[in-house]
N, C-alpha and C positions, 0 to 999 in steps of 0.2 A: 504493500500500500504506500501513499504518498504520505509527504509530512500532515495535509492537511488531511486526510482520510483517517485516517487514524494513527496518531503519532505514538502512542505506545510500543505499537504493532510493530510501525516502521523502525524504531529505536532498535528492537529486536532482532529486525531481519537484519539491519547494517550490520550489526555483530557477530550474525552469522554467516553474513555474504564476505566481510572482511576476514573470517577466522580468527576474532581475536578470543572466542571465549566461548563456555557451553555449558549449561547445565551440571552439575556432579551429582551422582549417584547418594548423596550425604543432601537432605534437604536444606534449602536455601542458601544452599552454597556454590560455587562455582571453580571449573577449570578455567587458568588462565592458560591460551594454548599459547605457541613461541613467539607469534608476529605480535599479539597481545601483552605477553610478557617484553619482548625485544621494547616496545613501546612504554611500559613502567619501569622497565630500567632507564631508559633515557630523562625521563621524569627525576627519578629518583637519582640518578647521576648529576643533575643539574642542580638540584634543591640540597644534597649531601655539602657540592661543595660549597653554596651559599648559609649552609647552617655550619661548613666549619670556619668561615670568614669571619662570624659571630663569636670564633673562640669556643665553639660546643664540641665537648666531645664523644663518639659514638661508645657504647656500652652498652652492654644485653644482661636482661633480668628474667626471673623464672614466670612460664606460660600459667605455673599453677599458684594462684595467693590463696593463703588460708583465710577461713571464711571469718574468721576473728580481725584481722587485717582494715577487709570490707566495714564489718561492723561498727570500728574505731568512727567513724568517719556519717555519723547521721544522714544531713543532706544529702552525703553522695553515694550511698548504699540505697537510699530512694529513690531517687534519681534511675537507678540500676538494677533493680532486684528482678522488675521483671522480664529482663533480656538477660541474665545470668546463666548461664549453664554450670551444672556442678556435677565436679568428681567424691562420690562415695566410695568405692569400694578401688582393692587395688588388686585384685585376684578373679579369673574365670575359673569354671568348672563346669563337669557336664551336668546338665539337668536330669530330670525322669523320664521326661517325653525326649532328650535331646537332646542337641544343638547346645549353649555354650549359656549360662548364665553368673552375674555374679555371685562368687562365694559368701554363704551367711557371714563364714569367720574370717571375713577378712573384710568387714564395714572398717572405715580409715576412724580413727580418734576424732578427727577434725575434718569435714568436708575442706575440698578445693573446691574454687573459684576459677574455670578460664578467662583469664583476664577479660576483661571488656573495657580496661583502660588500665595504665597501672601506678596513677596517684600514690595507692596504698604500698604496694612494694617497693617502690623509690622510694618512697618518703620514710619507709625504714633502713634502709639502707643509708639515706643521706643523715638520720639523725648517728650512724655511724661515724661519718666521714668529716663531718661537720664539728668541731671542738672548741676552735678558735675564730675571730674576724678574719685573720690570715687565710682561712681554707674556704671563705665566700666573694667574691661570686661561685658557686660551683653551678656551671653548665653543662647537661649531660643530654644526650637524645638516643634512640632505638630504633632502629628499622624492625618490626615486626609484625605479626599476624595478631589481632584480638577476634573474640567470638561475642555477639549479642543477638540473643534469641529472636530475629524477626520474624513477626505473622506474615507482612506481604511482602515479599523480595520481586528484584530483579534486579540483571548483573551491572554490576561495578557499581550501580546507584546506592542497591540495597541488599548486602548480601550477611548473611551470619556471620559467616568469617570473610574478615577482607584484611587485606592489606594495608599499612599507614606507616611514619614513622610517629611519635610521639617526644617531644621535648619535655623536660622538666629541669627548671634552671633555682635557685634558690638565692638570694640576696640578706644584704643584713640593715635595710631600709625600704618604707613604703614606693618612696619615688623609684629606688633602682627597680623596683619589680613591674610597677607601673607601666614606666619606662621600655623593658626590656618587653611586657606581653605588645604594645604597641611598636615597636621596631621589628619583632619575629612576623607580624600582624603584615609589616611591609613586606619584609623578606617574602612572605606568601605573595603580594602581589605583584612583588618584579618577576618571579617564576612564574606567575600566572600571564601576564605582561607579555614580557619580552621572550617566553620560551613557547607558550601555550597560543599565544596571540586570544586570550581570552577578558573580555573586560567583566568588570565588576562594582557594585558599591561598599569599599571597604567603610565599619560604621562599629556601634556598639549596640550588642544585642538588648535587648529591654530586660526588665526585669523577670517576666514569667518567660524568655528564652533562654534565661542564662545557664551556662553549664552549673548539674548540679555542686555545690560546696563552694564557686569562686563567688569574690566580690565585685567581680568587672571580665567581661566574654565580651571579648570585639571580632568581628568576623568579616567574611570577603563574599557578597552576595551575589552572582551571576544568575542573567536571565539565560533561559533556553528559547528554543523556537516556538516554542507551546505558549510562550507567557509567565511560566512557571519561574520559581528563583531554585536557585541551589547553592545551599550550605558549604562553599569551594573551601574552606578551612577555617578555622578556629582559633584565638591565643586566648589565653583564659589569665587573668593577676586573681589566683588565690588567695591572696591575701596573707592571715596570720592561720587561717582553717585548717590546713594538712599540717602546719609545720606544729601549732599545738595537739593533736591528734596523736603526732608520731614522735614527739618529742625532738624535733630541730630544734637545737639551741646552742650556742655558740656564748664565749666568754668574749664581750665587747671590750675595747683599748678603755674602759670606764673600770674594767676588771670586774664588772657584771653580769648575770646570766641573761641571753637574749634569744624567743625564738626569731629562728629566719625570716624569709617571707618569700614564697614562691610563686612561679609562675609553671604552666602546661602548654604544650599548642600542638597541633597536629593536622596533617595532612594526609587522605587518604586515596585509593585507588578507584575512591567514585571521582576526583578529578578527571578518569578515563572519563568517563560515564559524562562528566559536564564538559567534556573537550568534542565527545562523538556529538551530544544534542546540540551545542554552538554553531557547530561549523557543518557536517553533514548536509547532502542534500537529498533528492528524490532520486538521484542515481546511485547513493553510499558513502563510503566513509570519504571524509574530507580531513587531510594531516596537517598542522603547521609543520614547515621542515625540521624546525629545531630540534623537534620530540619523533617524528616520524622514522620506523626503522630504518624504510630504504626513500630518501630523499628525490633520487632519479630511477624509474624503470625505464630500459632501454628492452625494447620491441624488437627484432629482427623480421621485417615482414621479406616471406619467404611464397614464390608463389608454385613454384615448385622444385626439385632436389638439385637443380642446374644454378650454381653460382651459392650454392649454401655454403660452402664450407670459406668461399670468400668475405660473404658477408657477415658468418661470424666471426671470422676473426678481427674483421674492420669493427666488431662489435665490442670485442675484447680487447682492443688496443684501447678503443674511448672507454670502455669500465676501469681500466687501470689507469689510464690519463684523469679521468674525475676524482676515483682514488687518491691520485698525489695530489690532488686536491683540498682532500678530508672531506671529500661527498660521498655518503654512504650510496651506495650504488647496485640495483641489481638486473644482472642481465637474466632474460628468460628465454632461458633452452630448450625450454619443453617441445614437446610434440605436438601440443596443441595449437588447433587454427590461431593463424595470426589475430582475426577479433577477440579470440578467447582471450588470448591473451592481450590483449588494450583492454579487453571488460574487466577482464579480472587487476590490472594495475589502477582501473577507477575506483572498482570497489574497495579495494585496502586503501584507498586513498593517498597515492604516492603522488607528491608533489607536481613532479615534473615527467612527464612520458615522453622519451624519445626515440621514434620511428626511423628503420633503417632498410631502406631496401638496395635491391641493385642499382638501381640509378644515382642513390645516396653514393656508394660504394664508389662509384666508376668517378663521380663528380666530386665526391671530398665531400660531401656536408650534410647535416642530419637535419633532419625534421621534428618540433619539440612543440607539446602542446600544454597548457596547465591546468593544473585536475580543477583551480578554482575557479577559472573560467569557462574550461571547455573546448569547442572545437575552434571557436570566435578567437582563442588566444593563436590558433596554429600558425608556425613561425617557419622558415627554412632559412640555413646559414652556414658555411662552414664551419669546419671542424673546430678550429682554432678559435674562430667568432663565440662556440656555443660555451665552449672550456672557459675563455674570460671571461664570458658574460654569466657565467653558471651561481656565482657565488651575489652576485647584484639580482639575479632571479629568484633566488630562493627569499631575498631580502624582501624584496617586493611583494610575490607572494603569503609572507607572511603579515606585511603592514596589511594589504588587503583585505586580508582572514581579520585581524584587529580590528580597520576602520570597518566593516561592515555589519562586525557584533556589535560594535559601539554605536553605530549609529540607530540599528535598530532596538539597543536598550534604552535610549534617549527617548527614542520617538513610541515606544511604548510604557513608559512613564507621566502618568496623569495626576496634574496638581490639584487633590479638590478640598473641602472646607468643613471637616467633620464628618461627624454621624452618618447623618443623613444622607450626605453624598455619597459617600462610599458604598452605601447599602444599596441608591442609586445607581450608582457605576458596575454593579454588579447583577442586581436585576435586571440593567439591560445589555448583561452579555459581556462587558467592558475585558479586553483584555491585557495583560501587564500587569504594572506593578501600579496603585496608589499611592501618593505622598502628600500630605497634613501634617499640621500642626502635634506637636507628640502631648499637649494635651485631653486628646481623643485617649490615650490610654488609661486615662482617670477617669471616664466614663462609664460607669457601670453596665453601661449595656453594650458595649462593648463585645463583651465574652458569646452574648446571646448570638449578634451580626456576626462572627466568626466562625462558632457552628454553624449558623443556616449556610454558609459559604465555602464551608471550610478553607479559610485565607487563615494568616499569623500575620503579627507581626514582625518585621525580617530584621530591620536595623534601624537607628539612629545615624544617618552617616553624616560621617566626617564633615562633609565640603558644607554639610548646613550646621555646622556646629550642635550636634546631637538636638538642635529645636525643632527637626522634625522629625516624621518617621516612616518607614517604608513597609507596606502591607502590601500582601500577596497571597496566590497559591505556592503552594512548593513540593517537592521533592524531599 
């Protein structure tokens, strides 16, 4: 189906017309397949080495917290309980009728927790490491997998286990934490920015959005094609909440006892998910270069076995020439018809397509077309022409990809005056985001208008000095 037919549907087929990802046999979960994976590594290679510019360094903590852990932690064990999953027992056995169940005599003392975030095991850990002012700032971050039991999944957006890293940095003043949840809050958006070409309204979430236990959750909110917003990442200033919980506390140059003050932020693999609904069209997946695995596919159009073995090799000389480039590059050898193959480089959404036949061959120069425009972009040039010009194209393509999400989150952003209106702008179909005066959220009824519609609200952003606020559907 098209975006406008139904765009659930169509979300679905892209990802599996592209191959990036499939259902798992484990509910609500998902295989990341290799073009999928190739593609969250490049994400996560980009955002690694901008979280260690920040002086964070990477460290890995256990998948299982004891369920006492959680507990410490009021707000944010509610927050959480009902996407928990827990490990009780640590032994199988056969049953009566069969098959494998757990052992009675081997119930664990203490239920595990699979992480669904890991606050509570850092934050015992750091009241370890933590003794003195000298050993704070401590910044620490994880690439990992967490589990949260969701009822309605789909992939990369909403999945039980997914992918993310998580930051947790600790300070020994309100402002430095502040501080530092707002600057990580940036770091999200220049990778979202300038690698993803994805725009957004970075803002601070409201009060009934905040993550549970912090004192202040600012966020980076992207529309989709739908109208929809998505949650693109998170930094949370906890405050003084975990660090007296878990006992951070440090002996200040005052020679006094002091808990820390910490901060959280995280980023996770529904970025896929808000990079495919951005950019995509009615033919498939759409890549910025920066993140896409193979940036150029090169075509060999072959019309039959006479002059093959010329044109691929002219094929494989320009793959290696793009290469010393640093253009991830893939040439397709298959056996498959020549369209097959152009359909199939649209649908994974490779930047640049470039077309090689024998007349290419004979004459020196390729033919290149861009996945973001289409056939309307088709180009022919020398060889020499396309290799120089290759790196100022991928550039281009990506401001593209940028300016045209930007422009249509602007132009579906509607200024209106309260209550009323909004309740109006949605009875009659309105779609986007809304933005009013932020106090609409001191409105009692309020809560009612956001059931009948199921909208939230999204943020407080920035550029209007948290005086107003942003209401939506969402993701």
């Amino acid at each position: 189906p098209t975006r406008e037919e139904n765009f659930p549907e169509w979300y679905q087929q892209v990802i599996k017309a592209a191959d990036l990802a499939e259902n798992a046999p484990v509910r609500g979960c998902m295989v990341i397949k290799p073009y999928g994976f190739a593609l969250w590594e490049n994400v996560q290679r980009a955002l690694d080495d901008m979280i260690k510019e920040e002086d964070v360094q990477n460290a890995y903590f256990p998948l299982l917290i004891p369920l006492s852990f959680i507990s410490r932690e009021a707000e944010h064990v509610d927050g959480f309980a009902k996407e928990c999953a827990v490990v009780t027992h640590h032994r199988l056995e056969k049953g009566e009728e069969g098959g494998l169940v757990p052992s009675p005599d081997a119930q664990l003392e203490e239920p595990f927790i699979i992480r669904p975030t890991s606050e509570t095991i850092i934050g015992d850990s750091m009241a370890k490491w933590v003794q003195s002012y000298r050993d704070l700032p401590l910044k620490l971050n994880q690439w990992c997998n967490v589990m949260r039991w969701e009822l309605r999944t789909r992939m990369f957006l909403r999945t039980s286990e997914f992918l993310w890293q998580e930051g947790h940095n600790a300070f020994a003043t309100p402002e430095e934490a502040n501080e530092d949840a707002r600057k990580m809050l940036k770091v999200y958006q220049k990778l979202y920015r300038d690698w993803m070409a994805m725009p957004g309204i970075p803002g601070e979430k409201t009060a009934d959005e905040r993550f549970p236990g912090a004192d202040h959750s600012y966020t980076y909110e992207s529309m989709m094609q739908d109208g929809k917003a998505l949650q693109a990442c998170t930094s949370h200033n906890l405050g003084q909440n975990f660090s007296k919980s878990f006992g951070i506390q440090y002996q200040g140059e005052d020679g006094q006892s002091h808990h820390a003050y910490t901060t959280s932020w995280g980023l996770s693999t529904r970025s896929i998910g808000g990079l495919i609904m951005t950019h995509s069209d009615d033919d498939g997946l759409i890549m910025p270069p920066k993140v896409a695995p193979h940036q150029v596919a090169i075509i060999p159009v072959l019309r039959d076995d006479s002059g093959k073995a010329t044109v691929i090799e002219f094929c494989r000389k320009l793959k290696d020439s793009l290469k010393e480039k640093g253009v991830r590059t893939f040439l397709d050898e298959s056996d498959s018809r020549t369209p097959d193959k152009m359909w199939n480089s649209i649908k994974k959404g490779i930047p640049i397509r470039v077309e090689v036949g024998a007349r290419e061959v004979e004459e020196g120069r390729v033919t290149w077309v861009r996945r973001d425009i289409g056939r309307d972009s088709k180009t022919s040039g020398t060889v020499d022409a396309f290799i120089n010009e290759i790196s100022h194209l991928l550039t281009e393509v990506h401001q593209a990809l940028y300016d045209r999400a930007e422009k249509f989150t602007r132009e579906n952003i509607t200024d209106v005056s309260g209550l009323d209106e909004i309740r109006q702008f949605y009875v009659e179909g309105g779609f986007g985001f809304v933005r009013t005066d932020k106090a609409v959220l001191d409105n009692p009824e309020l809560e009612a208008v956001q059931k009948e519609f199921s909208i939230t609200s999204r943020c407080l952003p920035f550029e209007d000095d948290g005086q107003k606020v942003i209401i939506g559907k969402s993701y």
